[in-house]
C-alpha positions, 0 to 999 in steps of 0.5 A: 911649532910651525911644523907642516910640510913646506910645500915647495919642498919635495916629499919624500918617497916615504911620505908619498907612500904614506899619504897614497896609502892611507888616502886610498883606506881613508876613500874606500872606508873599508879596503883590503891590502890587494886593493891598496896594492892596485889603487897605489901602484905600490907592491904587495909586500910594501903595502903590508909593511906601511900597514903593519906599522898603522895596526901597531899604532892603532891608527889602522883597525883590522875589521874581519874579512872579506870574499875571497876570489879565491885562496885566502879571504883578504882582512879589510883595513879601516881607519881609526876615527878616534886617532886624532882630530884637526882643526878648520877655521874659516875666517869669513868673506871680508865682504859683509852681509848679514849672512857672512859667517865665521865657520869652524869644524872638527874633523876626525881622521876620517875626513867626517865633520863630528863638531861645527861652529858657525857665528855671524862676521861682525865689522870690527877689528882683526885683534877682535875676530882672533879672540873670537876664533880662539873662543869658537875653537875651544867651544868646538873641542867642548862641545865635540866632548873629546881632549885638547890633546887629540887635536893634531893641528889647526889650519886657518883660510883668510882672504886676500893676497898673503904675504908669508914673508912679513906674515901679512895679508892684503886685501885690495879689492874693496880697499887697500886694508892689510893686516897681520895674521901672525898674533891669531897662529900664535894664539892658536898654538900657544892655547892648543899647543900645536902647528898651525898653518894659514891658507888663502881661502880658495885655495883650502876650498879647491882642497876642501872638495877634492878631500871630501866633496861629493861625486865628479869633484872629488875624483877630478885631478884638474880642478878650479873652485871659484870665490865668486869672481873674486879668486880661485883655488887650482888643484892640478894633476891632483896637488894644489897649485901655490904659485911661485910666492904662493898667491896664485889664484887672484881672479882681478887686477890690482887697483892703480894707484890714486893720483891727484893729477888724473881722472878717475878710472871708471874700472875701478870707480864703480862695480857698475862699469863692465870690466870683468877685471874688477870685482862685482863682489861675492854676491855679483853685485846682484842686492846693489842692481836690485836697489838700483832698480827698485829706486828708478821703477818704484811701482815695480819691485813689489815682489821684491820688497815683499821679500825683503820686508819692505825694506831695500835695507833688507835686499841681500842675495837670499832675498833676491833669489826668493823673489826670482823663484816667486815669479818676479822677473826683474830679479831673475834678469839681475841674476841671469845677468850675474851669471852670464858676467861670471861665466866670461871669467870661467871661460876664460879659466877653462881655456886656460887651465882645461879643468874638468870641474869648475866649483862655484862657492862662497855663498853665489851657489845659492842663486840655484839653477837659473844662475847657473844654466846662464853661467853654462850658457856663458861659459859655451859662448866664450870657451873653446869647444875642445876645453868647454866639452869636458868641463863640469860647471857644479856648485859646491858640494860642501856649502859654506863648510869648503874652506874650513873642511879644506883647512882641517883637510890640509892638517891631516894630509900632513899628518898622513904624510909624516906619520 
């Protein structure tokens, strides 16, 4: 049932027609027919005759009229809320805390969030996670009270490289783990009886907010979110950018090979060693140099371990950031330094892709302004001014929700397309 777009392909001219239409009601919430002719490019009369067909189909509502600037007052256009629904599951950081979830929403045809779901990522296995998933969507659909039937289409985001030959996906900065996804679409359509599809999470999170994000985001055309220092998604000229294989976006080398015979390779042997080619992990590192300097100043991390409960088991990014705002300086040096580390990699991306907005999500954003004025800092000491002068640095505006807004997002782009 697997019946998205590809998106190597091409869209038709009906199909772009479709989703420029129906994107410019979907923004604006109320529109009149002139209006979409103006935002679209597209005439009068061909806007009228796409219209025609939404009313019909009760897609599109008319809802009375607006002032006129002279002759006939125009009819506003509105979308139906209750059309039809979609699906996002985000499937979790694969980079454990307490504070990693599994996020679901529902989104109506709108783009608003009527239901959500949200339980704790556990360390067990991908068979276990998938019926969790399956379990979570039910609940959502439940608990939104609306029919399985109005559901259009599920779309997940996983981590790691993704391998849509074999239907793998890889995960190599922690280890050389890889598992296959097929058995959790296939339950998915099987129990809905709908499409499905599986994107890298940075990717549906680049989506997410371009969709539904707030302000500068989502007006611009040339767009990066970053998973921390792990991966990105790019929105380019407006479309997503896939890449020739569809992985692009992995902000790190893969790691070498082990071999018996050689020394091991400090870049990769320890977070600890400065190579921004190597993941610190989503949390920059930041809890483990906590520990670290808790252990070698024990007379120092009072404000630290306060917040933790006076245990170092405790010490996760929230803990830090709590003891950062509280006055403790150690802390807010550890953070101040993640900042600067991440900044070099966004530099480096901003000269490269010339963006006007760099998003940073995936849980890092939390770290507040002290992480992100260093950041900025960063970012202006490495990036070329002509790059650097036009390049807004924000947090994400949709939090822990980006992925799984941009998976049920990508959904309805489609059935846009193809209605």
């Amino acid at each position: 049932m697997r019946g998205f777009l590809d998106k190597e392909a091409r869209l038709s001219e009906k199909e772009r027609r479709n989703l420029s239409i129906l994107d410019a009601i979907r923004r604006d919430e109320e529109i009149s027919r002139a209006d979409i002719s103006k935002s679209t490019d597209l005439n009068i009369v061909t806007v009228s005759n796409y219209v025609s067909k939404y009313v019909k189909s009760k897609l599109v509502f008319e809802t009375g009229l607006d002032i006129s600037s002279g002759g006939r007052r125009p009819e506003l256009l509105k979308l139906n809320p209750e059309y039809c629904y979609s699906i996002g599951i985000d499937l979790g950081a694969p980079h454990l805390t307490s504070e990693t979830s599994v996020v679901a929403v529902l989104l109506d045809v709108t783009g608003k969030v009527v239901a959500r779901e949200r339980v704790k990522k556990e360390k067990e296995s991908f068979e276990k996670l998938s019926a969790r998933v399956l379990d979570m969507a039910h609940v959502l659909v439940e608990n939104a009270g609306i029919s399985s039937s109005s559901i259009q289409g599920i779309g997940v985001g996983i981590w790691g490289v993704i391998d849509r030959y074999r239907g793998m996906v890889r995960y190599a900065v922690e280890d050389e783990s890889i598992v296959s996804y097929t058995g959790l679409l296939d339950q998915l359509e099987s129990s809905f009886g709908v499409p499905t599809i599986i994107e890298h999470d940075a990717t549906l999170a680049a989506f997410g907010e371009k969709w539904s994000g707030a302000g500068a985001i989502s007006s611009a055309d040339n767009l990066i979110f970053m998973c921390s220092d792990s991966s990105c998604g790019l929105v380019i000229k407006g479309e997503l950018y896939y890449g020739a294989s569809k992985s692009a976006g992995e902000l790190n080398l893969s790691p070498p090979r082990p071999d018996a015979q050689a020394e091991p390779d400090r870049c990769w042997a320890s977070y600890n060693y400065a190579c921004c080619m190597r993941s610190r992990g989503l949390d920059l590192g930041i809890p483990g140099r906590v520990r670290e300097y808790i252990e070698k100043n024990s007379d120092n991390g009072g404000a630290i371990l306060k917040v933790a409960r006076g245990d170092t088991g405790n010490i996760e990014l929230k803990a830090v950031v709590a003891a950062a705002v509280c006055g403790d300086g150690a802390a807010r040096k550890i953070i101040e330094d993640a900042g600067e580390y991440l900044g070099t990699k966004i530099a480096f991306l901003v000269n490269l892709f010339n963006p006007e907005v760099v998003v940073i999500g995936r849980g890092i954003e939390v770290a507040g302004d002290m992480f992100f004025s260093a950041v900025r800092k960063s970012v202006r000491r490495w990036a070329y001014e002509e790059s650097v002068k036009v390049a807004k640095i924000l947090p994400a505006s949709l939090g822990e929700e980006a992925v799984a807004v941009g998976a049920a997002a990508l959904v309805t782009q489609d059935f846009f397309a193809k209605i």
